[in-house]
ZAZAFI-445928 format. One record per atom (N, C-alpha, C): residue in one letter; x, y, z. Coordinates in steps of 0.001 Angstrom, whole numbers, plus 500000, padded with zeros to 6 digits. Layout:
BEGIN
AXYZ...
This chain:
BEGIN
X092480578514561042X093821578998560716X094255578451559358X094956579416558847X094897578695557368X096575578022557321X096551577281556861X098116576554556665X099296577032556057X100238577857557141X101248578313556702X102006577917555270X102366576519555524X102865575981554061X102126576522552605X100997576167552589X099861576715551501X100132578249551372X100521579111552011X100669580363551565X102319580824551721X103168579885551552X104500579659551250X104446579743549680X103778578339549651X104309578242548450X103167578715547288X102125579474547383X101792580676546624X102505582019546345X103242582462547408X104366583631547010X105319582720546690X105866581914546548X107135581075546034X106728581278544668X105310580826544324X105189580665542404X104679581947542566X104048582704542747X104220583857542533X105591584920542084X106277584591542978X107630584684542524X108559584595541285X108188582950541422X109112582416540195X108058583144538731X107085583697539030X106176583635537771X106849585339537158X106831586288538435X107592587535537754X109286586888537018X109960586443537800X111368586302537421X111221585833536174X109961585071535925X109979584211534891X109919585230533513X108889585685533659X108410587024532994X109427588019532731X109899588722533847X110995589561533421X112130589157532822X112295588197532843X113592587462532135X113285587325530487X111984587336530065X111720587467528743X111946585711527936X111854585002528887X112069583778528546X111121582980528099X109714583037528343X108442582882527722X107900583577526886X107304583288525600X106979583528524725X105338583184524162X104615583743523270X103266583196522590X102754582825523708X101821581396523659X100749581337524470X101307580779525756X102624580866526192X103518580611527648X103342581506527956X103578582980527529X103535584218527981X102342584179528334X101654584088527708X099673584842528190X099641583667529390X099901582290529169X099361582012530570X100101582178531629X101429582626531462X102014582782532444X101615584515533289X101403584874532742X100834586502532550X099478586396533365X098629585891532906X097178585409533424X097282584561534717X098563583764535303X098372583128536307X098874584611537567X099967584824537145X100485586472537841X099622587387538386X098772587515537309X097711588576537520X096908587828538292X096950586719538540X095678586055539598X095987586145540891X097275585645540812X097823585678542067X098568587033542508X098984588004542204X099351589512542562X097974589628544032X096960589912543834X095767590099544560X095731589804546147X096080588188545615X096461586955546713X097567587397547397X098901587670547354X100156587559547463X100141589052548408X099470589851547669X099095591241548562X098149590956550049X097472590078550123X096369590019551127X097628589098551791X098281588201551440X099022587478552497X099933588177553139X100836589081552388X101726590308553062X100923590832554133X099815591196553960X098996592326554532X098612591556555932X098480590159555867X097777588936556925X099293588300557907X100454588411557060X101969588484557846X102142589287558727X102048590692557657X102395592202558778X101878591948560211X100416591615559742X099416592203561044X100156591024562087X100312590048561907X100254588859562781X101928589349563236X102779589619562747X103909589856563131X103531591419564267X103250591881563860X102574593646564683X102224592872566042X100982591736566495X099947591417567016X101236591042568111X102399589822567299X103397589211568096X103921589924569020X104860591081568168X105672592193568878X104589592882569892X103526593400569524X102441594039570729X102439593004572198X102007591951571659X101844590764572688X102905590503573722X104086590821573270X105538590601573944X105632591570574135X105314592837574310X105499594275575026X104478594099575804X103486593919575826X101915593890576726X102258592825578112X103001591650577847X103350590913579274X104465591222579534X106108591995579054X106870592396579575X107017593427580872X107297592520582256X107170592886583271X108331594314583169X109415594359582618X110421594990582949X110030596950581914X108922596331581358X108123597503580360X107532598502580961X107347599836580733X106569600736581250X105304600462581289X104504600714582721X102890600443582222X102067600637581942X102612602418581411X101655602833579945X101943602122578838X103187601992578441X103538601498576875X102714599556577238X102541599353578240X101963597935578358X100884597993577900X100242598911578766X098537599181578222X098563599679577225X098679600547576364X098637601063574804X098965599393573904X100168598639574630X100379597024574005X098955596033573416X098333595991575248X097321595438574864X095831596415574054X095933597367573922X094872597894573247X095187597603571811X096454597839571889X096949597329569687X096587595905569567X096790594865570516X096631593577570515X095237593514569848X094316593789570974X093008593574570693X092498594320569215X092999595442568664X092856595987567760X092974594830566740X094367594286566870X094987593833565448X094417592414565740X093921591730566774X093116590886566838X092085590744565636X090960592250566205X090055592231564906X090312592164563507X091698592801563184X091954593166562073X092490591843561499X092997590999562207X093512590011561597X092905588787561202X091648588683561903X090082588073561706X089732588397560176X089871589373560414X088888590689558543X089998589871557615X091334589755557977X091776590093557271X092868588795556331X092118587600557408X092072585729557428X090810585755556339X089965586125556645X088383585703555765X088521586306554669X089125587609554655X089569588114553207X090421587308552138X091277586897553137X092861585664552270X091553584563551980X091170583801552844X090120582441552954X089066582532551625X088568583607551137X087807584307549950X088531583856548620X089896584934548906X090808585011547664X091219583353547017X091021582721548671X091694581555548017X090957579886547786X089915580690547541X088374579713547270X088780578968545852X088791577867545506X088740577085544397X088110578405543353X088320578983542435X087786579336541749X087407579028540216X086610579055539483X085690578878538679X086688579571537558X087345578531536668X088270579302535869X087478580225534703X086193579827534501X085478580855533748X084705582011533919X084715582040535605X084305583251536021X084839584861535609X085768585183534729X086171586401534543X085926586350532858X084846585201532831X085042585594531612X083563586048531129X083395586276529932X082243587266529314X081369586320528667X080057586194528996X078927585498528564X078210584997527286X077633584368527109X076627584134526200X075341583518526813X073902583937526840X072676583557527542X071924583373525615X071324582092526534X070169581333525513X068396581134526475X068044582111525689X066859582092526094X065914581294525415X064835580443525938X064224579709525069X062802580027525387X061561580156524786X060462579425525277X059847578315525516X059332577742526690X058982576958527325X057823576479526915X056970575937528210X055760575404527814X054776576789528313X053607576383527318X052926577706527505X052575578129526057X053292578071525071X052607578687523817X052926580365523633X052227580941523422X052782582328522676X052844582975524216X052127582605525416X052372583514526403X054073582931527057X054538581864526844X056078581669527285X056677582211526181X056417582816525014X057467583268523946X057503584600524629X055959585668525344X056034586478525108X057114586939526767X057391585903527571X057918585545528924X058946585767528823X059685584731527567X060790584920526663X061618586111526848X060826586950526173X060919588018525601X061444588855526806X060767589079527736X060672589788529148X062308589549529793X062755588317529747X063837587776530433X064746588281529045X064823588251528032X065852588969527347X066219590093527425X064853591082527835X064835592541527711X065806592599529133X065181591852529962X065711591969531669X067191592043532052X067972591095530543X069325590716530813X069826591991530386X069850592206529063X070071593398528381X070223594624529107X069029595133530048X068964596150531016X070224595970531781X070349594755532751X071344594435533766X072646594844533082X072691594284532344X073910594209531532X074780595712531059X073345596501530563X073559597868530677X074327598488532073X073403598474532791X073755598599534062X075106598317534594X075373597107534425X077132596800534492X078107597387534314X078005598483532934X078536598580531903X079371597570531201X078527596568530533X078785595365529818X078100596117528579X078947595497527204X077949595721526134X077485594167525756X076646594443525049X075795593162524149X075476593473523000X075048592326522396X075200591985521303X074037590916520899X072797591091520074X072287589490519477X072576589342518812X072757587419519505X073441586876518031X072462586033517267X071102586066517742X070305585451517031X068994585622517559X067982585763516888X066133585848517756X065668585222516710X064486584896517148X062984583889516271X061928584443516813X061098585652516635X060448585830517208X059044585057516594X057841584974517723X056260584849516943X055765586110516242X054986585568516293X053930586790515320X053386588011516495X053423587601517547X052848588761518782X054747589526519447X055574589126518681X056734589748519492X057560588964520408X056789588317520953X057733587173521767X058707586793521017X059623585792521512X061021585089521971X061331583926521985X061022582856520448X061096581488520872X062361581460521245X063131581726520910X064710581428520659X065561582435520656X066533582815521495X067610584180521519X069045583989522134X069982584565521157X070873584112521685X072007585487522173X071820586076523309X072514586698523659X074325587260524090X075171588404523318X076455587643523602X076816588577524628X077098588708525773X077304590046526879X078872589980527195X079788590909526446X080953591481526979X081269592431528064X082073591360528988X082238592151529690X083415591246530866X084459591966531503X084948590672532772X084214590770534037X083907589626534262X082854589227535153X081935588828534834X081275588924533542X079903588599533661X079646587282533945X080652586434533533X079923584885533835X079617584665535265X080797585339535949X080037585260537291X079034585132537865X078442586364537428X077761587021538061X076187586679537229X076687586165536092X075213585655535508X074806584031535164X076253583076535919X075925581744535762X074837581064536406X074313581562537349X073407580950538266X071977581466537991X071918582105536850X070679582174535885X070089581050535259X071102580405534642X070688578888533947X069513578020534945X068632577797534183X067658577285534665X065860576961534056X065246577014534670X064143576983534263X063272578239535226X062896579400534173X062313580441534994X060701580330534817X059817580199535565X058087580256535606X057708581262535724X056811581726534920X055906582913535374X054369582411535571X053747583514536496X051900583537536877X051438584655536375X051128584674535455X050354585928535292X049080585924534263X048475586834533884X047514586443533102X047658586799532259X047965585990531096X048433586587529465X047469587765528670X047948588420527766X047334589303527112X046776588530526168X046579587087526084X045987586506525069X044407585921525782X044443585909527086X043566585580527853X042263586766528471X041135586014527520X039740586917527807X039394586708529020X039415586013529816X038392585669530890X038996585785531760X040436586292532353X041428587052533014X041562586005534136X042033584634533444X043017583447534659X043996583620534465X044740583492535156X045864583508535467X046517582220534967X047540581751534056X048453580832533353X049457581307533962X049975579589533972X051459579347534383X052436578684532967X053224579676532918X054157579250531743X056165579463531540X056479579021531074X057933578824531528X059110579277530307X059839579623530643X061232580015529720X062678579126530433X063251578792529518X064722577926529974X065726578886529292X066577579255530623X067942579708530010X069598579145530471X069952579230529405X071126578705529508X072547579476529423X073690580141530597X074690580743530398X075775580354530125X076013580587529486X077457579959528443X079174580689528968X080152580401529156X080965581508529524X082067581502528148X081991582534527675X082891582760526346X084147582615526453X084409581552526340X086103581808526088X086954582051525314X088374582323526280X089554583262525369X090204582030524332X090354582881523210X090995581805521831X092033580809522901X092531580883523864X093412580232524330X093105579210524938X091638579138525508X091344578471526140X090646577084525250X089792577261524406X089817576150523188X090693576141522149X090785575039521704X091379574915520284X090664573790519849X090469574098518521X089549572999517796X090208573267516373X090500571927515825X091090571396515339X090357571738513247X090610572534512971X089931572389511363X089147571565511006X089981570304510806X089625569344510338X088640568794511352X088468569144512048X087212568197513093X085910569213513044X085962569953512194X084465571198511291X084204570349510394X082936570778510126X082174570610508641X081239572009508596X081433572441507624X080862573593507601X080078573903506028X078533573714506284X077963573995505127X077150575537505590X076990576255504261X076152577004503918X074839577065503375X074234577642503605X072738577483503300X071808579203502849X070616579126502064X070286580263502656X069159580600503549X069415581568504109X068822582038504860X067307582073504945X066286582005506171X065147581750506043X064232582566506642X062979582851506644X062136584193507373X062469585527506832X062162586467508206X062592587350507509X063827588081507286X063777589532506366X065133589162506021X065592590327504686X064585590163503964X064544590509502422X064635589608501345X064908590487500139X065286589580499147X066682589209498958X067733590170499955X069326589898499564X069254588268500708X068807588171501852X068710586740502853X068241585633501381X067205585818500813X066576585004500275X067280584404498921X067910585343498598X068576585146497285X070537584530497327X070671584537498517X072537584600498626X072078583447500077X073734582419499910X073753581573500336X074860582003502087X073899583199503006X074676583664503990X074186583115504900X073901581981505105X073707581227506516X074983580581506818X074960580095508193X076362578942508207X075838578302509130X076239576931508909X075805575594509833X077445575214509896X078016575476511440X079334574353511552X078655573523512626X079309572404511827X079131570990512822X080618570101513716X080664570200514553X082267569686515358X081733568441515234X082311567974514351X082455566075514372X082679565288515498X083638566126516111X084127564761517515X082864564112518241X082441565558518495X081202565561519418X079380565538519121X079747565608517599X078410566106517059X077371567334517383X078406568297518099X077679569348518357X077749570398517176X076034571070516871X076298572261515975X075731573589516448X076120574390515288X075700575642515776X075139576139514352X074208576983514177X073604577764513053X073606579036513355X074022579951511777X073782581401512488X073492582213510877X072497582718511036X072200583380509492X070978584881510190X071742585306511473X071119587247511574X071961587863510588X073315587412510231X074139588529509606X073888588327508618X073488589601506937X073577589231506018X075433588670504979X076167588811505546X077187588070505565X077708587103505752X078145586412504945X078262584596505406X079988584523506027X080869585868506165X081692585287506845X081686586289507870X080430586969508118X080344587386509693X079626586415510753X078561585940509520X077598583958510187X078903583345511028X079908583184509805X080513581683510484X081188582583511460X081664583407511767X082538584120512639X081874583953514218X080464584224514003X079147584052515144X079313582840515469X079337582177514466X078589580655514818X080059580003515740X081475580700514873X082773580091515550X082787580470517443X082640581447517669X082093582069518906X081410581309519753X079954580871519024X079069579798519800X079558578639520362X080054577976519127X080636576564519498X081782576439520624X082419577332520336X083702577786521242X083037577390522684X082275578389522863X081233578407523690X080917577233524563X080099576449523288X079218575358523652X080594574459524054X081812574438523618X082842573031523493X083300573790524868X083830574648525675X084377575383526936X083227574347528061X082002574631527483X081105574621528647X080928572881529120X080674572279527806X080685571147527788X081946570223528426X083411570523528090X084495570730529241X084129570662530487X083722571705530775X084195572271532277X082866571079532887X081647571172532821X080357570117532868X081488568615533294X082327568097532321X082996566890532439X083615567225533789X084253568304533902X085246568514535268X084202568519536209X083421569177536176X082944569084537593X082005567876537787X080977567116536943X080431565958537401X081312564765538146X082947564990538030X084001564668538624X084180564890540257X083487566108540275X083577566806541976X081988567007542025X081386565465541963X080080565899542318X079939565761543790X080749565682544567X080172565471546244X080517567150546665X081613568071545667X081412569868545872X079955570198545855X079305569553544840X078573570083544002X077616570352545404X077236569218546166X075838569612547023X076410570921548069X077478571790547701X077777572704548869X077482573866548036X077102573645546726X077116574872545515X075114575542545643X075233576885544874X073951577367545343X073566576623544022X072460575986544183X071913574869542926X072886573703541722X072460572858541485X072783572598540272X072966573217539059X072264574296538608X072486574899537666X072072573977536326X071244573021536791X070585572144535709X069530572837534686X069559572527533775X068606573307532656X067230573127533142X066992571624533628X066009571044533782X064972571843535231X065745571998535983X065536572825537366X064740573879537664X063819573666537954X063395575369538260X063621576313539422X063897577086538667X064926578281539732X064486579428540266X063152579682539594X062712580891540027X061520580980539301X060381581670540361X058745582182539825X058798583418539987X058212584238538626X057852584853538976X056158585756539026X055669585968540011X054275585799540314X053930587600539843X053183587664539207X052704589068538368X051889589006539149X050535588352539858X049240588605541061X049828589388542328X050473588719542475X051280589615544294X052606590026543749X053113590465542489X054176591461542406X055570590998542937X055518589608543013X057049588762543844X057195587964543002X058986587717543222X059556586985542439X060351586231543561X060268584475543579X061113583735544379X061962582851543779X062843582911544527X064165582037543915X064708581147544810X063918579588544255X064061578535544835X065466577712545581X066305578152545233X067595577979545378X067993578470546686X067320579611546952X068175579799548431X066505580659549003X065658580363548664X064287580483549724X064458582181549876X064728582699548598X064422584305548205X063211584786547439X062897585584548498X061287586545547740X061802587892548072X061304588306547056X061230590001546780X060284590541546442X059428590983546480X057891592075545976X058767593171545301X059178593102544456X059837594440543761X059795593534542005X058687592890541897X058630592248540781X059219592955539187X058219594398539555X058376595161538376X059802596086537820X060633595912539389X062019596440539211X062444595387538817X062518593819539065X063510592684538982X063108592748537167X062336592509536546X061563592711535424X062344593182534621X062177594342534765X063121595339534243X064488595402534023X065318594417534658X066385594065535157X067514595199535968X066201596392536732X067003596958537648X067226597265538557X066639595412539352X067230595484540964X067262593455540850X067696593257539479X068231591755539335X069022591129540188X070144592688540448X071543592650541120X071202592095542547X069907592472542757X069876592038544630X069569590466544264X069457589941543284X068947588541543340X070336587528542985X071531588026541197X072518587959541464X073254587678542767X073362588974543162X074283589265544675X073911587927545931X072701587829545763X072385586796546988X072804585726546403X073004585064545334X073245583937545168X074701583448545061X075283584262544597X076909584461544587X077576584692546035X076670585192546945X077085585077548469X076726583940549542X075458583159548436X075207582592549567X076392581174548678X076508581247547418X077877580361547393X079295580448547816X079709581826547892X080745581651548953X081007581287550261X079657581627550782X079506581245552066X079668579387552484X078928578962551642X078954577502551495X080032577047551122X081472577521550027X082111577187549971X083258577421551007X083088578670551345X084179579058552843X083694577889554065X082719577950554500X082305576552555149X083202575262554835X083095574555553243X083543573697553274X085100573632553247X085883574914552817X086777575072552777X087636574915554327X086396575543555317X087084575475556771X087165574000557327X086054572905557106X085703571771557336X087296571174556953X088050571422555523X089023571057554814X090115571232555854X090545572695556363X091383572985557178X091655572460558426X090123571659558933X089534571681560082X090532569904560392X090069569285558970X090332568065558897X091604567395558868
């Protein structure tokens, strides 16, 4: 049962948050967050109306169904609504219990994936490669657009390095539990004598945030230019359109020289860091709630490996929640990713509704 008080005083600020709003009394970045908390809770505030009604319906049924002085058709039709709104009010508790899961303040927001190659040599660049194409597809699929914001390829096409930017709301969701360390088995196209190598790619999902959500300070940049290196032409080679910003506080940097423009570079590179400084944040918050953490589907550690996938028997498993699929060449492709997504994002709600009930319980 979920605690009356607790869904008091969510329509209470819910409340005060329209009056607040319509009154025109907030302004600049009060407005947007006040705006952004509204819109969170509207959703919520609807499922609790909807979880009142029924339970008020269930009451009045219940008190017609044992009223001796009642007709004993309208009794029986009583208890058939009872039992009805019974079920419905079950559906319709786990629905509220969902809505009102701790949520992941960067989950609605829109991605950035860093693909790397691993160990392995040109057959993890060319692995690389495979898991970029894979996201890209999905992403399609979404209707998310993308964007690279950076590749290194080898000399065979592979993928040392890629930095993917995917717009869209939701995607972090739905693509945070990618981060990891992905393995493949297969037998490289570089390999005569047809063994089978094991070789690896690390990716990392970033969740992009809204200008509102960082602020970084001018003066805590250093920002040199450079030029550009590989390939490119002679305009990369000759003009100084790379950009290296470095955030002092932290010593974190970012480089970006795909654009032949040096103030579309730093514009990229401002994006990244944003990025990298959000993620690095939120990392501090939660090593804070590390006893949540063992109810979450993985760590989400870089270091971790999260998933094989086996090119000999056509399956891909995902260590995290003891998932195999033989649909290798669709997951590949990235167009049946979603069944691998989907399981992992359910089997974390599930774990968190668990602990959430344990909470209630206690």
């Amino acid at each position: 049962m979920i605690p009356e008080g607790k869904l008091s005083r969510l329509v209470d600020r819910h409340a005060a948050l329209e009056a607040q709003l319509a009154s025109g009394s907030a302004s600049g970045s009060d407005y947007a967050k006040f705006s952004k908390e509204h819109a969170e809770l509207t959703p919520l505030v609807r499922a609790i109306e909807a979880y009142r009604t029924a339970q008020r319906e269930q009451q009045e049924a219940g008190a017609l169904a044992y009223d001796p002085s009642a007709d004993l058709e309208l009794r029986r039709m009583a208890e058939e609504e009872c039992a009805t709104l019974k079920d419905r009010i079950a559906d319709l508790e786990r629905d509220l219990q969902i809505l009102l899961l701790p949520k992941d303040a960067a989950d609605a927001s829109s991605a950035i994936i860093e693909v790397r190659a691993g160990t392995g040599g040109d057959e993890a660049a060319l692995f690389a490669g495979d898991l970029l194409h894979m996201y890209e597809r999905y992403a399609q699929l979404q209707g998310w657009r993308t964007e690279l914001m950076s590749l290194s390829e080898n000399d065979l096409g592979g993928v040392k390095e890629a930095v993917l930017d995917v717009q869209g709301r939701g995607a972090f969701a739905k693509l945070k539990f990618e981060s990891g360390v992905h393995r493949v088995q297969r037998v490289p196209i570089t390999e005569a004598g047809g063994r089978i190598h094991t070789s690896a790619a690390t990716v990392a999902v970033l969740p992009e945030p809204e200008d509102v959500d960082v602020n970084i300070d001018e003066k805590d940049l250093r920002i040199d230019v450079f030029r550009a290196s590989g390939a490119g032409g002679q305009h990369v080679n000759k003009t100084e359109s790379a950009v290296r910003i470095t955030h002092l506080p932290t010593g974190l940097f970012v480089a970006q020289q795909t654009e032949k423009s040096q103030h579309k570079n730093k514009a990229q590179a401002m994006k990244l860091l944003k990025a990298k400084l959000f993620e690095m944040e939120r990392e501090r918050a939660e090593s804070a709630r590390a006893s949540e953490r063992k109810n979450m589907v993985g760590s989400g550690d870089r270091s971790e490996r999260i998933r094989t996938y086996n090119f000999p028997q056509g399956r891909v498993t995902d260590h995290r929640i003891n998932l195999t699929l033989y649909k290798l060449d669709r997951i590949i492709t990235g167009d049946e990713l979603g069944e691998i997504t989907d399981a992992l994002m359910a089997e974390d709600q599930a774990n968190r509704l668990a602990a959430l009930a344990a909470d209630y319980a206690a």
